[in-house]
N, C-alpha and C positions, 0 to 999 in steps of 0.2 A: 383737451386731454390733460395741459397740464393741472388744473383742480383736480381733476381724478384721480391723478398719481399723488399730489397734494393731500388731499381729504384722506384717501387709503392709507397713506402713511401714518394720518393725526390718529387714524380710528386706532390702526394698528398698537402704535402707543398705549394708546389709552387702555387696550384691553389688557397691555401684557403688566401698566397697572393696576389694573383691577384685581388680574389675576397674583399678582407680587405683593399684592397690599395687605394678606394678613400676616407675611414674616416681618413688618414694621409695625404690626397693632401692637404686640404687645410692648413696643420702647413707647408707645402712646400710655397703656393701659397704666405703668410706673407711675405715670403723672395723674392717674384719676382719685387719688387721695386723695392728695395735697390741692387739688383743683376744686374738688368738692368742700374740704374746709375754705379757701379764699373765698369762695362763693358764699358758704356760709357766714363768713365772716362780712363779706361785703353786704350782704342782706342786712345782719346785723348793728352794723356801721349806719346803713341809710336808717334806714329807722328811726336810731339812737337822733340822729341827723332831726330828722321829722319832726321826734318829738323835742327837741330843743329846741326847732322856730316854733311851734306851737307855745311853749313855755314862756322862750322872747316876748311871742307877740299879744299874750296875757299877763304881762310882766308879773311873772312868779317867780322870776329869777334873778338875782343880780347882773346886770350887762357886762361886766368885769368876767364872772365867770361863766356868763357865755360865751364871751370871745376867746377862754382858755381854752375849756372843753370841747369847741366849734372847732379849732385848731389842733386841739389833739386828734380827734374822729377824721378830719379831714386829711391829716398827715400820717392816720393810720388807712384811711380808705385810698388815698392815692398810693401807700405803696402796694396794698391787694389786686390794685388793677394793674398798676405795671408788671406785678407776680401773674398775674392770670393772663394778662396779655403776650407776655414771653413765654407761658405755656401753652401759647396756640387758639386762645379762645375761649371760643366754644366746646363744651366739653362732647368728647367722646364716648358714647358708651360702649363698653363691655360685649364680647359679642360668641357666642357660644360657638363650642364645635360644629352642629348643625348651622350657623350661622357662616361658618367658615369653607364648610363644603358645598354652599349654595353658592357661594359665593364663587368658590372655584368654577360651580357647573355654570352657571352664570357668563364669566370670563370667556371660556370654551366656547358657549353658544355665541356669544357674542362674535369669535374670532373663529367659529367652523360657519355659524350661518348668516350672522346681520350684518357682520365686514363683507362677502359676496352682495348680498342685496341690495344693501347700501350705496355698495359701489358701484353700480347696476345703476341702480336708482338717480346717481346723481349724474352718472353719465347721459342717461334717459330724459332728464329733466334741465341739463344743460348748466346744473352748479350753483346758481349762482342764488334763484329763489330759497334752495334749498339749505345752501350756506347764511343766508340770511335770518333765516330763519333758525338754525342752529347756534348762529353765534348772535345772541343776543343779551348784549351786557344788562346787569344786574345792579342796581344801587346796592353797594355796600355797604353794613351797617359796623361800627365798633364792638364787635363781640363783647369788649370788657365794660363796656356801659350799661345796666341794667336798665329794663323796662320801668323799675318805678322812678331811676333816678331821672331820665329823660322826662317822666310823666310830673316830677316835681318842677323839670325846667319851663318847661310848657306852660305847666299852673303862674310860675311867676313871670312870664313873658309876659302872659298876659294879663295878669296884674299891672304891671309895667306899663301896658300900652293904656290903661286908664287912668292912671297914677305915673305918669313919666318925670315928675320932681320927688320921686322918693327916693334919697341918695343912698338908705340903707337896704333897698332893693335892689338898686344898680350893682351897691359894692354886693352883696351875697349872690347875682348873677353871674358878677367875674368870679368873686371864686369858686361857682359850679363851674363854669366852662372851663376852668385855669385845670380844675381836678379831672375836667373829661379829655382835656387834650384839645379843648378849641380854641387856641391859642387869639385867632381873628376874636371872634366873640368875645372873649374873656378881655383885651383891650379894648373894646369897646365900649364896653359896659364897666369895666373900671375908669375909662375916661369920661363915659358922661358919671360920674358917683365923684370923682374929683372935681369934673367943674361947678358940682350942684355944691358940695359941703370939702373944701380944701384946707379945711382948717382941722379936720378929724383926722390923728397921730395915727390911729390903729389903720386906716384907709388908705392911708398915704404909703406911709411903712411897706404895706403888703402890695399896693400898686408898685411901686419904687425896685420892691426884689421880685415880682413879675418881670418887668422890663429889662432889668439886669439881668435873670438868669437868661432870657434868648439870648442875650451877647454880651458874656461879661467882658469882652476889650472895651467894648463901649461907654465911653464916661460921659460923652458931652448932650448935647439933647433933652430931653424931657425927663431922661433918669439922672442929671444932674442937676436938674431943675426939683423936685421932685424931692431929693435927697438934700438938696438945699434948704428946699419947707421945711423937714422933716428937722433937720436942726434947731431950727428956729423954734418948732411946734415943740420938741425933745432933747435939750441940749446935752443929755446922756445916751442919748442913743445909738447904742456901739453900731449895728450896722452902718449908721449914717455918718459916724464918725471913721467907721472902717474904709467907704465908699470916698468918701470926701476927699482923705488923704490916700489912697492911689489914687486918683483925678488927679489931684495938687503932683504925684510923684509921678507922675506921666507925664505934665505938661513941663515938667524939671522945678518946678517949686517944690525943693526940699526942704525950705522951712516950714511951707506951710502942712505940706506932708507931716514933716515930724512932732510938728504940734498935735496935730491929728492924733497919730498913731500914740503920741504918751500919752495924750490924754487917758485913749483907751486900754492904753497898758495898763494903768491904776487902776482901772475900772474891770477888769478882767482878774478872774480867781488865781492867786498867785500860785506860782508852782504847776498849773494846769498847760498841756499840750499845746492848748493856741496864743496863751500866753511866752510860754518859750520860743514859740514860732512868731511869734509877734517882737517879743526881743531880737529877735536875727535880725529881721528886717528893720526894727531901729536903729538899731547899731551901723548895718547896711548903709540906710540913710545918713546918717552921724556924717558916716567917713563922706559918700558923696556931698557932705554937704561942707565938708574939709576941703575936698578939692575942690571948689568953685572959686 
């Protein structure tokens, strides 16, 4: 008896959702614009996407400015998705008056005639087949991932699995995954593109602030290791000189921090916000490095 009382109750719910659910469509229906341009946008992005490895892999383009342009499209595609993904999704459509009063009739029959039978029913049946049957999960899919971007991942996996020493395949599968949110995948496959070719800056770089951004407290490891390269490969490379010197001011080496950070002080546009905030923190250093 007690699933019965159980089950009654969930139906119950549900129906007086059904029935409540078109005074929240329309704080839904607000966001059907702005969802329909991301989408559009995001269409447009893969594409753009598409046609640049096409481009790459007939080299009709300088590699320089594919790697700009590849980074622009991707830093504008991954914010569309987290925009579309905080709107819910998958998009909702629009749903007329006629649609709104079926809906109510709907609800009603639900909760004047198939909450009775139902509940009848599961009594009759003893619960348990019937609940099983009802509750049965669903693999989830990411709403804000489109079908052709998945269908491009696909294509280069399996590239991959007949070509598994092409480092410039590995590295453009992390940073699909990196953009879809597969955070597992995306180190993976950044990791095998750094053990095949560790001497490529732009590879390294974008693995390096992968790893960091999961846990920037984290200095020591593979993203110290990594940013280490990255020096050696880029001895201007403000990230890596940014990265290096917090490591060094964490572990209390203030000098070597501070060498760090003025390097990249000179190296940053004077007068500019992260430069001012870059000076605090010299200075910061300075004094701690006074009192030792």
């Amino acid at each position: 008896m007690t699933w019965f009382y159980v089950f009654a109750a969930l139906i119950a719910l549900v129906t007086v959702w059904y029935v409540t659910r078109p005074l929240a469509r329309s704080m839904a229906d607000d966001n059907g614009e702005r969802r329909d341009q991301l989408e559009q946008l995001r269409e447009r992005l893969l594409v753009q996407l598409n046609e640049l490895d096409i481009e790459e892999g007939d080299r009709n383009i300088d590699a320089n400015v594919v790697g700009d342009e590849r980074r622009r499209l991707e830093a504008q595609l991954s914010s569309a998705l987290r925009e579309l993904e905080s709107l819910g999704g998958k998009k909702k459509r629009k749903k007329t008056k006629q649609d709104s009063r079926r809906g109510w009739a709907v609800g009603l029959a639900t909760l004047g005639i198939l909450l009775p039978l139902t509940s009848a029913g599961l009594y009759a049946l003893g619960q348990r087949d019937t609940l099983s049957y009802l509750y049965r999960p669903q693999t989830q899919s990411n709403p804000s991932v489109p079908p052709m971007a998945l269908e491009m991942v696909a294509r280069l996996e399996k590239r991959l699995a007949g070509q598994p020493n092409d480092a410039a395949g590995w590295h453009q599968l992390g940073r699909a995954f990196s953009v879809m949110g597969n955070m597992d995948g995306a180190n993976s496959a950044y990791d095998r593109a750094y053990k095949l070719d560790p001497n490529n800056p732009e590879l390294v770089s974008e693995y390096a602030a992968f790893i960091y951004r999961q846990n920037p407290q984290n200095t020591t490891g593979r993203v110290f290791t990594l940013y280490s390269n990255l020096i050696k490969l880029q001895p201007e490379n403000q990230n890596a000189m940014w990265f290096l010197g917090f490591a060094a001011y964490q572990n209390g080496d203030y000098k070597q921090a501070l060498g760090q950070w003025e390097r990249l002080l000179i190296a940053m546009p004077p007068g500019s916000q992260e430069a001012e905030h870059l000076r605090l923190i010299v200075n910061k250093t300075r004094e701690k490095l006074g009192e030792k």
